[in-house]
C-alpha positions in Angstrom: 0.0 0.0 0.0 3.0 2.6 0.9 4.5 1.6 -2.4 1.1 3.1 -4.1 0.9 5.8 -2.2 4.3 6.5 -2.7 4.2 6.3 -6.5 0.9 8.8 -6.5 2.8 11.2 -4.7 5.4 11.4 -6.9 3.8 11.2 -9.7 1.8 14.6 -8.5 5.2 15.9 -7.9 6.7 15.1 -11.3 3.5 16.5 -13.0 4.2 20.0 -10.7 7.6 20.0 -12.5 6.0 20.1 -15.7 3.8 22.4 -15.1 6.3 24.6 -13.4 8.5 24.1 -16.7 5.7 25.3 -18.7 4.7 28.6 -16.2 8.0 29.6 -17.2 7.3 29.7 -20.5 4.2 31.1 -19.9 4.9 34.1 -17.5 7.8 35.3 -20.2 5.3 35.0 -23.1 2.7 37.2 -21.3 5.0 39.5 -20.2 7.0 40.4 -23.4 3.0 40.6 -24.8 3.3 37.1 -26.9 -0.2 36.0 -27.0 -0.5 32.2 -25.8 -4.0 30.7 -26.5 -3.0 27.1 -24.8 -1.1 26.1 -21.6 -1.4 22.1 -21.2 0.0 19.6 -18.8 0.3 16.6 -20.4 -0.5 15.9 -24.4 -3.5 13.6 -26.6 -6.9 14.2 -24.9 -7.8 17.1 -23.1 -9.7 15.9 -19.8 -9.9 19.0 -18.3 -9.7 22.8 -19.4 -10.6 26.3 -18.1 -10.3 29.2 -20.1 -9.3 32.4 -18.6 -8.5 35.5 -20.3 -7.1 34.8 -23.7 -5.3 31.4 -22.5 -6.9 27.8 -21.6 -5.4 26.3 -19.4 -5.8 22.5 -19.1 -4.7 18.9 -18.2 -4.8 16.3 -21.0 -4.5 13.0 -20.9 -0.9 11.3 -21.4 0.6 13.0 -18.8 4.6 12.7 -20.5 5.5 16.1 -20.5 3.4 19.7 -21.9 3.3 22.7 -23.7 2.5 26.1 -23.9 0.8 27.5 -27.7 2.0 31.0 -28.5 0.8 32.6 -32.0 3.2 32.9 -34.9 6.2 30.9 -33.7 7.1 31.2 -37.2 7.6 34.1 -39.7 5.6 34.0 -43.2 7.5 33.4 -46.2 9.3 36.3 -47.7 7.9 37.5 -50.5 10.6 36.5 -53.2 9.5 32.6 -52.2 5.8 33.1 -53.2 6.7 33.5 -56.9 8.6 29.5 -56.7 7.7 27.0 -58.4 6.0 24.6 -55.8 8.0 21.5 -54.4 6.0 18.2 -53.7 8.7 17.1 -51.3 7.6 15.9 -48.2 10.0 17.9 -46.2 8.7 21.3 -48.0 4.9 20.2 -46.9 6.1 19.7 -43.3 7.6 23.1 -43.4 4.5 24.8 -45.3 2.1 22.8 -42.7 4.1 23.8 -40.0 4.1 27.3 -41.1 0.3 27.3 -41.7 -0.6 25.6 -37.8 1.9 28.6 -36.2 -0.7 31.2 -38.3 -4.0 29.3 -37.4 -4.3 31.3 -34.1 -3.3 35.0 -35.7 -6.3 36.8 -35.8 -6.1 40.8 -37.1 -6.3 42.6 -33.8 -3.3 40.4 -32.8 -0.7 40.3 -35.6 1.3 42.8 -33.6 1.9 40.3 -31.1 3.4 36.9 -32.5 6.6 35.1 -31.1 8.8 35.6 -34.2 8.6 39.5 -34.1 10.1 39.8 -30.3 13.4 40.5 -30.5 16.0 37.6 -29.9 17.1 37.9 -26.6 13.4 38.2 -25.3 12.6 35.3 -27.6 15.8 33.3 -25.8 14.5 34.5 -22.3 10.9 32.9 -22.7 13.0 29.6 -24.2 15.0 29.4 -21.5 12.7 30.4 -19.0 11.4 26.8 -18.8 14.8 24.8 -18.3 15.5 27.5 -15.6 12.1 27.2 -13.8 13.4 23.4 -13.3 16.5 24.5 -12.4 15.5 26.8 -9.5 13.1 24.0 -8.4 16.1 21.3 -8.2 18.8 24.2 -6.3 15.9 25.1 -3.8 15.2 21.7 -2.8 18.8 20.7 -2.5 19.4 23.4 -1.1 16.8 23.1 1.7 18.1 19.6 2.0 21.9 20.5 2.1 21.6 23.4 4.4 18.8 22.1 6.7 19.4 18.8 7.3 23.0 18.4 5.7 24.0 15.5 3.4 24.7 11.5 4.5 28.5 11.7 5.1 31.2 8.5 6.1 33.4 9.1 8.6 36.6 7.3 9.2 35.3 5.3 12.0 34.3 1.4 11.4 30.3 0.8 11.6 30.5 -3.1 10.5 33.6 -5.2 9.5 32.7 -7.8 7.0 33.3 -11.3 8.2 34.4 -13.0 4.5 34.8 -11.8 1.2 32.4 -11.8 -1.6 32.1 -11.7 -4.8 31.5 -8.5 -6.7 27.5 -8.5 -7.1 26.4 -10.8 -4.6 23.2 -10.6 -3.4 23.7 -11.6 0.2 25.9 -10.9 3.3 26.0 -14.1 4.6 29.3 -15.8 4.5 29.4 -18.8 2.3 31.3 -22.4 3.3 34.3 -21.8 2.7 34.7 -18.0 2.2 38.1 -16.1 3.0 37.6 -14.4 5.7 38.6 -10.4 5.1 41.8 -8.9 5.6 39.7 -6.6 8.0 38.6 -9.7 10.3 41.8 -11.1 10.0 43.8 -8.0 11.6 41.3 -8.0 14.2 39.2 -4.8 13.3 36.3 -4.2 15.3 33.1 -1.9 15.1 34.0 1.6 16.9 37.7 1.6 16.0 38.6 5.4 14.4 41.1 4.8 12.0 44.2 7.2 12.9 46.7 6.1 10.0 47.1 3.8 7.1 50.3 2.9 5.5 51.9 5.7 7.3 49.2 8.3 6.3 47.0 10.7 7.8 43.6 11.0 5.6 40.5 13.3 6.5 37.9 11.7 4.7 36.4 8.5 4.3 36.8 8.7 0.1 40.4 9.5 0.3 40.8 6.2 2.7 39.0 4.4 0.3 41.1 5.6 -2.5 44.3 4.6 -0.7 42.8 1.0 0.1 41.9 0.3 -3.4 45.4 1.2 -4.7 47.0 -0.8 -2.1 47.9 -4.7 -1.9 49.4 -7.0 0.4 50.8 -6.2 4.2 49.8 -2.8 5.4 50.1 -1.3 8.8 46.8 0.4 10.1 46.9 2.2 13.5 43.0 2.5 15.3 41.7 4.5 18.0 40.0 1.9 20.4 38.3 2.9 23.7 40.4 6.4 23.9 44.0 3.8 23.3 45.8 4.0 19.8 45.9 0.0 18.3 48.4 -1.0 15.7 47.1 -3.4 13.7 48.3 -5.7 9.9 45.8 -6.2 7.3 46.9 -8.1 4.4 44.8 -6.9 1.7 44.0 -8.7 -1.0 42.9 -7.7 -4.7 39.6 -8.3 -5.8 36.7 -7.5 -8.4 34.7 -4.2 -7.0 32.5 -1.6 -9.1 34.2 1.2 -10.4 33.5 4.3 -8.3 32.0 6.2 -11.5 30.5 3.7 -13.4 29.6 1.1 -10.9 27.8 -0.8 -13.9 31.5 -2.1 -14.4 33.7 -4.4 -12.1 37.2 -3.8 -11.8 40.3 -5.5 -9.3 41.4 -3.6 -6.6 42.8 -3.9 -2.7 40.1 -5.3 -0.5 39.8 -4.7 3.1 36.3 -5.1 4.3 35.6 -2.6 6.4 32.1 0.0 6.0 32.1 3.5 7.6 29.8 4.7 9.9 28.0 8.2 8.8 26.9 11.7 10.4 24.8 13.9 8.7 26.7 17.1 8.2 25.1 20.8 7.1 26.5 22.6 4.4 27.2 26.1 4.3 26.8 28.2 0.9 30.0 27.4 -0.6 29.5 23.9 0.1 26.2 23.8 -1.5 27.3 25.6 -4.2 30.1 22.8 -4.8 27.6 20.0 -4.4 25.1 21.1 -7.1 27.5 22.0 -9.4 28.5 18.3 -9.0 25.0 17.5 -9.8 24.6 19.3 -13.0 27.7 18.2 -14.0 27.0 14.7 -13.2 24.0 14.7 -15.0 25.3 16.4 -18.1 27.0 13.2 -18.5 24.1 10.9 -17.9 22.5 12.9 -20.7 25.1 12.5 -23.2 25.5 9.0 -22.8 21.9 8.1 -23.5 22.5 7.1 -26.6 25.1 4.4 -25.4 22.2 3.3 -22.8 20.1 1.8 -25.9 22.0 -1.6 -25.8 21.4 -2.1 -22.2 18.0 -0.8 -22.5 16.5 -3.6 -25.0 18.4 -6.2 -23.1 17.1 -5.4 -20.2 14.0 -5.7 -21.8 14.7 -9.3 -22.3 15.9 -10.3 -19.5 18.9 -9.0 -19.0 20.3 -7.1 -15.9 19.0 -3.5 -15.3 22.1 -1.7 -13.9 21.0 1.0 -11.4 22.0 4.0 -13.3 20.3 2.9 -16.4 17.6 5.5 -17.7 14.3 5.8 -16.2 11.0 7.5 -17.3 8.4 9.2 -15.6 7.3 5.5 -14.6 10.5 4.3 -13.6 10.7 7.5 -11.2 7.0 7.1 -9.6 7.9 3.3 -9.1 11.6 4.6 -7.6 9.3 6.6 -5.4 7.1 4.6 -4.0 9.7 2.4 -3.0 11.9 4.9 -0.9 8.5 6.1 0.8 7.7 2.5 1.2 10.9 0.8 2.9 11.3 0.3 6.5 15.5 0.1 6.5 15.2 4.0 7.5 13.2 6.8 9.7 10.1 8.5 7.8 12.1 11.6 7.7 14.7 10.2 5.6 12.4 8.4 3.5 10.6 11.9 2.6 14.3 13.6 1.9 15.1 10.7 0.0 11.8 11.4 -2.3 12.5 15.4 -2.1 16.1 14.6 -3.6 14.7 12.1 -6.1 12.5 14.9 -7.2 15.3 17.6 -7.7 17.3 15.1 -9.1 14.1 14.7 -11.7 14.2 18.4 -12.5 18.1 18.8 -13.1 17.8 16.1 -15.4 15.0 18.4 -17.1 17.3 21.3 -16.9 20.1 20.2 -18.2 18.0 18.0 -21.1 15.7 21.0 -22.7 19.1 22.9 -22.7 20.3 20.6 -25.7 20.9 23.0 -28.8 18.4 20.5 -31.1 14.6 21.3 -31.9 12.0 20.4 -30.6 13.9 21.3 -27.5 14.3 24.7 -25.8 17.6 24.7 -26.5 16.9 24.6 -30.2 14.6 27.8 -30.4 17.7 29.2 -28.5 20.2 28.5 -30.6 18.0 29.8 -33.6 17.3 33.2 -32.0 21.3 33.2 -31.0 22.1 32.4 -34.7 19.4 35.3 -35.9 21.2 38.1 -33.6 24.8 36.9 -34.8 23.3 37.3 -38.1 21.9 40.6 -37.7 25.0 42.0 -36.3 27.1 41.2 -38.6 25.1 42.5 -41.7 25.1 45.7 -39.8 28.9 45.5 -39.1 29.0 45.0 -43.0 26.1 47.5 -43.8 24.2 45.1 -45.5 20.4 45.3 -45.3 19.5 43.3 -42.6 18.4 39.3 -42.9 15.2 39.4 -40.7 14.5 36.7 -38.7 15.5 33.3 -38.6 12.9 30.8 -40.4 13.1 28.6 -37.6 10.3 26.3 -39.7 12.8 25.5 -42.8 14.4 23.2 -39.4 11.2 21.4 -38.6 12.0 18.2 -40.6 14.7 17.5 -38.8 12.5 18.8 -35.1 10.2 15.7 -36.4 12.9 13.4 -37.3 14.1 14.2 -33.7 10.8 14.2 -32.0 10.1 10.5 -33.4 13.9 9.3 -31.8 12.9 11.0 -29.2 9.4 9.0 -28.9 10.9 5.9 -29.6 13.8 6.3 -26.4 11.0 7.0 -24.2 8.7 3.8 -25.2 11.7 1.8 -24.8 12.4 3.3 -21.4 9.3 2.9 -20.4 9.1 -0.7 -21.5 12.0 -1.2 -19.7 10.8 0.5 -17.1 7.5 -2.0 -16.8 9.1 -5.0 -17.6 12.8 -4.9 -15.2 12.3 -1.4 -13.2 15.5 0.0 -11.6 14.6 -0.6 -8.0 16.6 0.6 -5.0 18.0 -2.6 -3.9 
């Protein structure tokens, strides 16, 4: 039952993040005096619909993303292209049809205010507005998160020392017949001990230990703090197959000890939050440029191979993820609500940093052609030649519908994927 719940909730909270997306498209619009006859959450059939003012505003029924409908997103054809011989090719109809929906909505009394005739840094303002709306959503909530209650951190004393070694993957902690036991439970670590030095060293954090135990092998002196005494102590690490610490979809051999840290929460001041979301972003940058490679993984999943946790998820995939981190019992309600608050944010960076791509249908494309129009409007004036006008953004919408249908197809496949092997938080 807290798995449904869960899942609702989220849900609720990823269809906010759209419709946050779109308000920032909208409240730009209005205000540069665009006229916007639609704002929709969701796409297909509208179930619900208001109209106030000039704009309805509505909620339709495949809830995978939304839109806002400004008039004249496209500029008419200039007048040396009437006299053309028509072309039957199917990429001139799209751009003619494209062309012809954009005017549908221009009415007379209006045809001072379409999209195209805003200059283009207003245009690139309403563009980006939405991205940016997601943005702000993801620092505030991290930053509520990072500031307030602080972020999960190991410290460099022991919470659990593994009894054996196992492999890379396994799906238990119970020690096997015949196991090794760890080079930790071998030199006689036990739960409490503060580790003081290792191989000589002094470290401050538990990630620069960990570093220093991966590159290591064989005898190494470790020195403890045990019940307020300083223990010296031998482990004899050994090397074995562990996921990589950035792509832990892949194994690779290093030193072994077997010890796990114990954690604190710890509050982070400005500069620190600053250095943790730009981690984020940069993090998921990444993740977005590799979807591509994800595909293979993807359809295997599909058929029944494994679904590695940082594989792609939908808008199904992240309700399910939900419902399960409101749903488990390993940790206090509190965390289990920060947990969903941070899988949230983590939702709305990834739209941030997605719409930002320079290709249409996205944002980023509209922003790169009103970019391109003002480079090429300066430099016909620094030339003195008369200027261009705008960019005929619709002469590109061939290629926005060759996009849009990869674009359709990745999600489907995600969202089989999704159904069939979910990413689940165990």
């Amino acid at each position: 039952m807290l798995v449904v719940v869960g899942i609702l909730i989220f849900f609720v909270g990823l269809l906010f993040s759209i419709a946050w997306h779109e308000l920032g498209h909208l409240a730009t619009a209005k205000m540069f005096g665009v006229k916007v006859t639609e704002y929709m959450v969701g796409f297909g059939r509208t179930i619900w619909s208001r109209k106030k003012g000039e704009t309805e505003y509505g909620i339709k029924a495949i809830p995978f993303g939304g839109y806002i409908r400004m008039i004249g997103m496209f500029p008419p054809k200039k007048d040396e292209e009437y006299g053309r011989t028509a072309s039957s090719a199917p990429w001139r109809a799209m751009i003619e049809d494209a062309r012809q929906m954009s005017a549908e909505d221009v009415r007379p009394e209006d045809s001072h205010r379409q999209f195209y005739q805003r200059s283009p840094w207003k245009r690139i303002i309403v563009m980006l507005a939405g991205p940016f709306m997601n943005l702000i959503l993801a620092v505030g909530i991290f930053t509520a998160i990072l500031m307030g209650f602080g972020v999960n951190t190991p410290t460099l004393t022991v919470a659990h020392v593994s009894e054996c070694v196992l492999p890379a993957g396994a799906d238990t902690t119970k020690c096997p017949a015949g196991a090794p036991p760890s080079p930790a439970a071998a030199a006689g670590f036990k739960p409490g001990d503060r580790i003081v030095e290792f191989n000589g060293e002094h470290y401050e954090s538990w990630d620069e230990l960990r570093l220093a135990i991966r590159d290591s092998r064989g005898a190494v002196p470790v020195v403890v703090e045990r019940d307020g005494h300083r223990v010296s102590l031998t482990a004899n690490l050994m090397q074995t197959e562990r996921p990589k610490i950035d792509t832990p979809s892949e194994t690779v051999k290093v030193g072994f000890l077997g010890l796990s840290p114990t954690s604190v929460m710890v509050k982070q001041d400005i500069g620190g939050v600053v250095e943790t979301i730009g981690g984020f972003v940069g993090l998921t940058a990444e993740k977005v440029v590799q979807l591509p490679q994800r595909v293979p993984d993807l359809v295997s999943a599909i058929f029944g191979g494994e679904r590695h946790q940082d594989s792609p998820v939908g808008i199904v995939g992240a309700s399910r993820l939900g419902g399960e981190v409101l749903a488990t019992d390993q940790i206090g309600v509190d965390t289990r609500i920060l947990m969903m608050f941070q899988l949230l944010a983590g939702v709305n960076l990834s739209l941030f940093v997605f719409n930002m791509l320079p290709i249409l249908p996205l944002d980023g494309g509209h922003v790169a052609g009103a970019a391109w129009e003002s480079i090429r409007r300066r430099v016909a004036k620094l030339v003195r030649r008369p200027d261009p006008g705008p960019f005929d953004t619709a002469r590109l919408m061939p290629l926005a519908y060759a996009v849009s249908l990869v674009l359709i197809a990745y999600s489907l496949l995600v969202l089989v994927a999704d159904i069939v092997n979910p990413v689940t938080l165990q």
